[in-house]
N, C-alpha and C positions, 0 to 999 in steps of 0.2 A: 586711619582713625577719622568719623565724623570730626569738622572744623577744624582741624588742622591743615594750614596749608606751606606748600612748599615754595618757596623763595624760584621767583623770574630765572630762567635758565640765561643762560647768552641766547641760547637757539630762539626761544622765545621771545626774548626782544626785541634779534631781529627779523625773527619772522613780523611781529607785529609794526615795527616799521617801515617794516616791506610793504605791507599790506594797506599803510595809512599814505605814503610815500605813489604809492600808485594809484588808490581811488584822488589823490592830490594831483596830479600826473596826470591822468583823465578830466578830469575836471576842469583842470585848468587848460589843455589841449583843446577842449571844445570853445573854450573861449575864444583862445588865439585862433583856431580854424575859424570861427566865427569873425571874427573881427577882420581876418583877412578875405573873407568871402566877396566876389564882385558884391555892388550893391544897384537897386533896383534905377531904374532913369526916372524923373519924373513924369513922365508919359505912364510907363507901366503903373505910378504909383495912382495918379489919376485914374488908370481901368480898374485899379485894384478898388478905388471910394466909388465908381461907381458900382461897378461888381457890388462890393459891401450891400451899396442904398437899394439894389435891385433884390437883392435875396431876402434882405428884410421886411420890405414891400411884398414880396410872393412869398412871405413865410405868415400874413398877416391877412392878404389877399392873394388868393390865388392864381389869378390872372389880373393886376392889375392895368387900366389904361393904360399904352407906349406917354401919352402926355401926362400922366400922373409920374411915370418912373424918371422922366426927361426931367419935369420939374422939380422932383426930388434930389435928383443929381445935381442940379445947378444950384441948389441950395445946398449941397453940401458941399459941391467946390466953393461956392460962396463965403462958405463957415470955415475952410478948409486957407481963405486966404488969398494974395496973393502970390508967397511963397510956396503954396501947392502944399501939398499934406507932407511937412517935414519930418514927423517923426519918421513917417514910412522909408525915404530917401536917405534918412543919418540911422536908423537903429534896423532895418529889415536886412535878409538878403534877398539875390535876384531868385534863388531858389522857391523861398518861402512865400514873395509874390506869384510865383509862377504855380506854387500848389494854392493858393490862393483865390487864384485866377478859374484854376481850373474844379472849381468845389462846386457841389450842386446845391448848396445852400450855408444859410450863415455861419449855422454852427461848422460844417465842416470848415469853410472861408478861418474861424475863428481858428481851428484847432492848429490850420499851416502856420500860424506867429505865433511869437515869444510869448 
């Protein structure tokens, strides 16, 4: 009969706890494998802002001057500190610099991080 409905089976219940239990389980798995992943050294995080400054510049210029991208970089390690670019070295992995690193441009750069 249209709108009528039948009362939660057992099966049902724990099929659907099953089901919330595991995308929970997954979830939360990526974190912890996250969390325990090496993390990048400050060198690498440095090529990673210059990397960055350089793709930005050739997304804007196409070939820009070697002393325009030099001077750009040194202004954003500049900006970046003497502690070097921290969030990259507490929240990145070495992975995710390394796909980073290796992008042909910013937006790809963008898509390897969180």
């Amino acid at each position: 009969m249209p709108g009528v409905t039948r009362p939660a089976t057992r099966a049902d219940v724990v099929a659907t706890l099953a089901v919330v239990l595991l995308v929970v389980g997954v979830v939360a798995g990526r974190v912890v494998l996250r969390g325990l992943a090496p993390r990048p050294s400050p060198d690498a995080c440095a090529a990673l802002l210059d990397r960055y400054v350089e793709l930005v510049l050739r997304a804007a210029t196409p070939e820009p001057a070697a002393s325009l991208v030099a001077e750009r970089q040194a202004l954003a390690r500049e900006a970046a500190g003497e502690r070097g670019f921290v969030r990259c070295e507490a929240d990145l992995t070495q992975a995710e610099v390394a796909c980073a690193l290796q992008a042909g441009n910013a937006d790809d750069l963008e898509r390897c991080l969180p």
